[in-house]
C-alpha positions as CSV (number, residue, x, y, z in Angstrom):
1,X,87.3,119.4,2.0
2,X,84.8,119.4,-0.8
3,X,83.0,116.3,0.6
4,X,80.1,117.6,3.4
5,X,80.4,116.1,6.9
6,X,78.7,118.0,10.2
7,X,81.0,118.0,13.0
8,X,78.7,115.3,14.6
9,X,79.4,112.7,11.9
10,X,83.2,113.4,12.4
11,X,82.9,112.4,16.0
12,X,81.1,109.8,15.3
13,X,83.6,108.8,13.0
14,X,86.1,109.3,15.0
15,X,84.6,106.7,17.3
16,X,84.1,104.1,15.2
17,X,80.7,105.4,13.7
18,X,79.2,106.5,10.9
19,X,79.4,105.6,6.8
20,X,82.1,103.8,4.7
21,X,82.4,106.6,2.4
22,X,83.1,108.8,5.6
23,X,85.4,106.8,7.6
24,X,87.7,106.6,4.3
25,X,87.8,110.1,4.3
26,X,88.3,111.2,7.5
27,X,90.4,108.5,8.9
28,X,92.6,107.9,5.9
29,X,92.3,111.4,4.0
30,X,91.9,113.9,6.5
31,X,93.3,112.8,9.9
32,X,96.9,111.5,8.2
33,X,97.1,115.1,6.7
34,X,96.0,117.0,10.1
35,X,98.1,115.0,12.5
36,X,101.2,115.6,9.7
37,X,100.5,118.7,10.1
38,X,101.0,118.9,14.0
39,X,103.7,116.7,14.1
40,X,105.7,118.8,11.1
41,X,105.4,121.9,12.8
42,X,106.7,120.6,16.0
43,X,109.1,119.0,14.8
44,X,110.2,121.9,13.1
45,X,109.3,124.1,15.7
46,X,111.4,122.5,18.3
47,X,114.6,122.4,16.3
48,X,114.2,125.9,15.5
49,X,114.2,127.1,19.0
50,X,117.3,124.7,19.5
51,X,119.5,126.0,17.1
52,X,118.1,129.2,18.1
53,X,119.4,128.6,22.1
54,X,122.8,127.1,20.8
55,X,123.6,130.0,18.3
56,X,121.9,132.9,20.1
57,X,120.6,134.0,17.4
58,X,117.1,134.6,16.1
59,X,117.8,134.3,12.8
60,X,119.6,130.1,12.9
61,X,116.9,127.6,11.9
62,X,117.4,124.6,9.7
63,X,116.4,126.2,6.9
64,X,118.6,129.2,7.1
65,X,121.3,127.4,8.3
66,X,121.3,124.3,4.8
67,X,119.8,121.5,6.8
68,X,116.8,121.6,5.1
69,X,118.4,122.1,2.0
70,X,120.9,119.0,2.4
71,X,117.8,117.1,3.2
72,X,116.2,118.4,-0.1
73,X,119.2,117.7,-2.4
74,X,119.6,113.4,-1.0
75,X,115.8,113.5,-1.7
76,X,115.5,114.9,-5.2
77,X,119.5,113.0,-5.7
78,X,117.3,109.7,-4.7
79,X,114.7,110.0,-7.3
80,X,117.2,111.1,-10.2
81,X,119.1,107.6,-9.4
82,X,115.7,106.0,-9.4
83,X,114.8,106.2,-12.8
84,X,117.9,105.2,-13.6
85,X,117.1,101.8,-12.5
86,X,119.6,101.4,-9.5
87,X,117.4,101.2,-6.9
88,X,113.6,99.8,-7.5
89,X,110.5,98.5,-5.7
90,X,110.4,98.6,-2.2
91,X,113.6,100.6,-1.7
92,X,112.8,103.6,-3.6
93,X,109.7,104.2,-1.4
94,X,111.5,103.3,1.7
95,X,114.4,105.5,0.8
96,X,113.0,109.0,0.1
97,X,112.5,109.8,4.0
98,X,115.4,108.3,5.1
99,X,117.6,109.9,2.2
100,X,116.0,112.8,3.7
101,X,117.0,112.6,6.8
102,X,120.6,111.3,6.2
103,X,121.1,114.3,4.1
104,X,119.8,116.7,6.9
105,X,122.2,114.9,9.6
106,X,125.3,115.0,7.0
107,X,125.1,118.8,6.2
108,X,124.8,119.5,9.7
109,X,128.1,117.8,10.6
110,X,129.6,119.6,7.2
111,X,128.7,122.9,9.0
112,X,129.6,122.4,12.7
113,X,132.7,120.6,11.4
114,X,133.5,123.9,9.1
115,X,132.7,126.2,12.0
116,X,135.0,124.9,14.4
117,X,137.1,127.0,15.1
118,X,138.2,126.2,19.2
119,X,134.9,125.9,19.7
120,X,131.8,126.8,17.7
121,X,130.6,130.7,17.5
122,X,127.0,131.5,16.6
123,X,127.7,133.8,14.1
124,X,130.2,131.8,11.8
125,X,127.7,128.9,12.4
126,X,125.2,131.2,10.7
127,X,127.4,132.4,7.8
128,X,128.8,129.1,6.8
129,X,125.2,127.7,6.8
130,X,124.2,130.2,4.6
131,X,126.8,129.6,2.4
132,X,126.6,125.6,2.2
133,X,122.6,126.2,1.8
134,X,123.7,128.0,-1.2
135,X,125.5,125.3,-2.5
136,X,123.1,123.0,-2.3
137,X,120.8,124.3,-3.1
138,X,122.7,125.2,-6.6
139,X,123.3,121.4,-6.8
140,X,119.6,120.7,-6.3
141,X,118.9,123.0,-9.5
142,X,121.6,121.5,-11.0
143,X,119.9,117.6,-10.5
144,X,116.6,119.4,-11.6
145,X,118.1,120.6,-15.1
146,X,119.9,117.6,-15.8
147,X,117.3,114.9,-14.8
148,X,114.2,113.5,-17.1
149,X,111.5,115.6,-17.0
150,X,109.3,113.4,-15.4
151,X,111.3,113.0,-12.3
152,X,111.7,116.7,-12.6
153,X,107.6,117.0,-11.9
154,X,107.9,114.5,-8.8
155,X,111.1,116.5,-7.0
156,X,109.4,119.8,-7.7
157,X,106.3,118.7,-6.0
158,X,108.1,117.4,-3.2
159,X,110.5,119.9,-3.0
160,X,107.0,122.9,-2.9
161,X,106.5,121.1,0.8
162,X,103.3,119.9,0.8
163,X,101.1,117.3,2.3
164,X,99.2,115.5,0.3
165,X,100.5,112.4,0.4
166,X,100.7,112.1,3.9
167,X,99.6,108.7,5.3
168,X,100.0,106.7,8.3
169,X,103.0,104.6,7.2
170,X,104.5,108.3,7.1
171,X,102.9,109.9,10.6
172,X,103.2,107.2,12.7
173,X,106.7,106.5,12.9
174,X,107.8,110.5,12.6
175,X,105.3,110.8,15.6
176,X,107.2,108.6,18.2
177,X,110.4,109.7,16.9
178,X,109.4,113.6,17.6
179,X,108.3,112.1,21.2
180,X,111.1,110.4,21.6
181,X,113.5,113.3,20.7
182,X,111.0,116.0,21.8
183,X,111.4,114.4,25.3
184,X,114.8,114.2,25.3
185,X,115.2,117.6,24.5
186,X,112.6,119.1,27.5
187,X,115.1,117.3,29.8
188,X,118.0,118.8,28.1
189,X,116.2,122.4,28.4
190,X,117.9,123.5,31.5
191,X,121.3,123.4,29.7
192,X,119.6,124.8,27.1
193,X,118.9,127.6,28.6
194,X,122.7,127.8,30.1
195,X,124.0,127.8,26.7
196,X,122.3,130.8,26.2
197,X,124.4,132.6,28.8
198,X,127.2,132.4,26.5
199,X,130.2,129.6,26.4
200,X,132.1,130.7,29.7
201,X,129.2,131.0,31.7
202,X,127.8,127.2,30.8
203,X,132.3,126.1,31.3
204,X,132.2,127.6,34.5
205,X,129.1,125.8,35.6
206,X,129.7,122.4,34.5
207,X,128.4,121.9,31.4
208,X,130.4,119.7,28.4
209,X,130.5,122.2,25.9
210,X,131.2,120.7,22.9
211,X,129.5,117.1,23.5
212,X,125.9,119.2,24.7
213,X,126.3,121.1,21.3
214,X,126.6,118.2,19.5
215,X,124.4,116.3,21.1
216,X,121.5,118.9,20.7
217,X,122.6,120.0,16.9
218,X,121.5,116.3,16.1
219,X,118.9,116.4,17.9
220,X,117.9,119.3,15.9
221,X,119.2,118.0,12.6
222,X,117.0,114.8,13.2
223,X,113.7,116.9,13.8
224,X,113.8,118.7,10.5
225,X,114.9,115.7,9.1
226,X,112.0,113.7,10.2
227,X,109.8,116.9,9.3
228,X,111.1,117.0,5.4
229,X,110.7,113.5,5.3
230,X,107.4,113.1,5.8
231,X,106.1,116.9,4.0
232,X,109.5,117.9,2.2
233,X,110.8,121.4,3.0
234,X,108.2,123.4,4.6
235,X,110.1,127.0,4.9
236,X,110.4,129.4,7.4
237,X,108.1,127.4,10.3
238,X,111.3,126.8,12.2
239,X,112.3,130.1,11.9
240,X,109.3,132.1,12.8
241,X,108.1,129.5,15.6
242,X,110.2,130.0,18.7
243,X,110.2,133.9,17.6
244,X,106.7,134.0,17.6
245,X,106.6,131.4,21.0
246,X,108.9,134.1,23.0
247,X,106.7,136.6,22.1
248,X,103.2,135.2,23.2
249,X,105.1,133.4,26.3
250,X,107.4,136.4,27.1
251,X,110.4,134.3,27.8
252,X,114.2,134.9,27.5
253,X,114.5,132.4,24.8
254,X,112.5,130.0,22.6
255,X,110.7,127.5,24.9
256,X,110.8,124.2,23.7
257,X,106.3,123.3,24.6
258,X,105.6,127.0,23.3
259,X,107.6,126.6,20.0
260,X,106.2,123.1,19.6
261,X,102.8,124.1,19.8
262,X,103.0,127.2,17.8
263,X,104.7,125.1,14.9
264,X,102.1,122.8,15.3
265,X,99.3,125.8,14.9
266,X,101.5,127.4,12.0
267,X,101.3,124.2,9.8
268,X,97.7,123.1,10.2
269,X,96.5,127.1,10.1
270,X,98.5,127.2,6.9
271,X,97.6,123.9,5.9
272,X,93.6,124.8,6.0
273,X,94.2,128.4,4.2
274,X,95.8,126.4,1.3
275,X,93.2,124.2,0.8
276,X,90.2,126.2,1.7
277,X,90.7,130.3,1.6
278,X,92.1,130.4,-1.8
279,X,90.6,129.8,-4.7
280,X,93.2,127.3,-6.2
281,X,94.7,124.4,-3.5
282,X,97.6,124.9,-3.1
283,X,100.7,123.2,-0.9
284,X,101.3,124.7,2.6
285,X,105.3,125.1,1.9
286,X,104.0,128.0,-0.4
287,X,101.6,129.7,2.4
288,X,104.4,129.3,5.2
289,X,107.0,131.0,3.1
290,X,104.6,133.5,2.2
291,X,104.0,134.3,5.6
292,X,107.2,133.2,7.2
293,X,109.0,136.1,4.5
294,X,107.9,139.2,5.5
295,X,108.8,137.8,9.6
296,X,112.7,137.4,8.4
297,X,112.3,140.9,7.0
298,X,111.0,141.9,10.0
299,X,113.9,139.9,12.2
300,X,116.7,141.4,10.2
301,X,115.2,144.9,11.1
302,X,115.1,144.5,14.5
C-alpha cells in the first residue's frame, strides 16, 4: 500500500510489535485482505477441480456452469429488498454472504436436477449450466435496471469481485469452513479420481454413483459459495486453477493441494497487480477475468 513499512516492521508487527498506526494497518487492513485472498482462491480453486473430476471436462467450473451466477443474483436480490425496508440492521449485513451462498447451493440443485437424465452426463451438465447462467444472469441485469440507483452502485461493486472490504468477521469463518470442506474433500479424492474413469468403471468398483456426485457437487457448490460471499464473483480462478495445477504437477486430473494452492497464488498475484502495477486500483475480479479470458480461449482450442 501507499503507507511505508520495511519488511522488519511487518514482522515485528506481526509479533505483537511495532506502532499503533502500523498494527491498524497491517493487522486489520492488510492481513484480512491477504488471507481473503488465499482462502478465495482455494476455495475456488478446489471446487473447480471438483466439478472438473465429476464432469470430465476442463471447461465445468462454477462460474461456467451458473453457480456463481445464482450466488450473484440472491446477493444483489438481497440488497434490492433492503432498501425497501423488509429486512434492516443486523440482518441485512448478516444476510449478504449467506444469501450468497444459498443461491450458489440452489442453482446447483436446479442444474443437476435438470441434467438428470438416468444419471448425470458431463456434457449436458455443462450445457444446461451455461444456459441457467444465462438466465441469471439476465435476471441480475434485470434487478440492476429496475432497482434505485444507489443500490445499483453497491451490487455493481460487489458484483466487480473485489476485496476491499474484507475483514475478519468475513475470513475467519470462510477459513474453517474451506478446512472443514477442503478436508473432507482430500479424503474423498480417491473416488475422485475413480469418477474420472467414467460411470461404469467407478459402478463396477463399488462406488455410489449418484450419492458421491451429490455429495461432492455440494461440496463444490459450498466452496464457491463461501468464496463469493466473502469477495463476490471473482471469474475464471476456478476455471484456470486445476488447468494450470495439472500442468505444473503433471497429473491425470486436477489435484485437489495443487489446485488449492495455485488458486490461492492466482488471487493474491492478481490481488497485488490491481492494487500496485496499475496506475488506477482496481478490484481483482477485473484482473482475474482479464487473465483467466484468453485461458478459456485457449481451453476451447485445444
Amino acid at each position: 500500500g501507499d503507507y511505508p513499512l520495511s519488511v522488519p516492521e511487518v514482522v515485528e508487527i506481526l509479533f505483537g510489535g511495532g506502532e499503533r498506526r502500523g498494527r491498524f494497518i497491517v493487522m486489520d487492513l492488510r492481513l484480512p485482505r491477504g488471507v481473503g485472498a488465499l482462502v478465495v482462491g482455494a476455495a475456488l480453486a478446489v471446487a473447480g477441480a471438483v466439478t472438473q473430476s465429476l464432469s470430465r471436462n476442463p471447461l465445468a467450473s462454477p462460474d461456467i456452469l451458473g453457480i456463481t451466477a445464482g450466488a450473484s443474483a440472491a446477493a444483489v436480490a438481497l440488497i434490492v429488498v433492503t432498501s425497501g425496508g423488509s429486512v434492516v440492521g443486523l440482518l441485512a449485513t448478516l444476510g449478504l454472504p449467506l444469501a450468497a451462498l444459498v443461491g450458489g447451493l440452489l442453482t446447483a440443485v436446479l442444474i443437476y436436477l435438470l441434467a438428470w437424465r438416468r444419471g448425470v452426463e458431463g456434457f449436458r451438465l455443462i450445457l444446461i449450466g451455461i444456459g441457467v447462467n444465462a438466465m441469471l444472469v439476465g435476471m441480475t441485469n434485470w434487478m440492476l435496471v429496475s432497482a434505485d440507483i444507489n443500490d445499483v452502485a453497491r451490487a455493481q461493486v460487489w458484483l466487480t469481485g473485489s476485496l476491499n472490504g474484507a475483514s475478519w468477521n468475513q475470513v475467519i469463518p470462510a477459513g474453517i469452513a474451506l478446512a472443514v470442506i477442503g478436508t473432507w474433500t482430500l479424503i474423498a479424492g480417491f473416488t475422485v479420481r475413480i469418477l474420472r474413469l467414467g460411470d461404469d468403471t467407478a459402478r463396477s468398483l463399488g462406488v455410489r454413483l449418484q450419492l458421491q456426485q451429490g455429495l461432492l457437487l455440494t461440496a463444490a457448490c459450498a466452496l464457491a459459495g463461501i468464496a463469493t460471499a466473502v469477495a463476490g464473483p471473482i471469474g475464471f480462478v476456478a476455471l484456470a486453477a486445476p488447468q494450470l495445477a495439472v500442468r505444473l504437477v503433471r497429473a491425470d486430473g486436477p489435484p485437489i493441494i495443487a489446485s488449492a494452492l495455485t488458486g490461492a497464488v492466482l488471487v493474491i498475484g492478481s490481488d497485488i497487480i490491481a492494487r500496485t502495477i496499475l496506475p488506477v486500483s482496481l478490484p481483482v475480479g477485473l484482473v482475474t477475468s482479464a487473465l483467466g479470458g484468453p485461458f478459456l480461449l485457449y481451453l476451447l482450442v485445444r
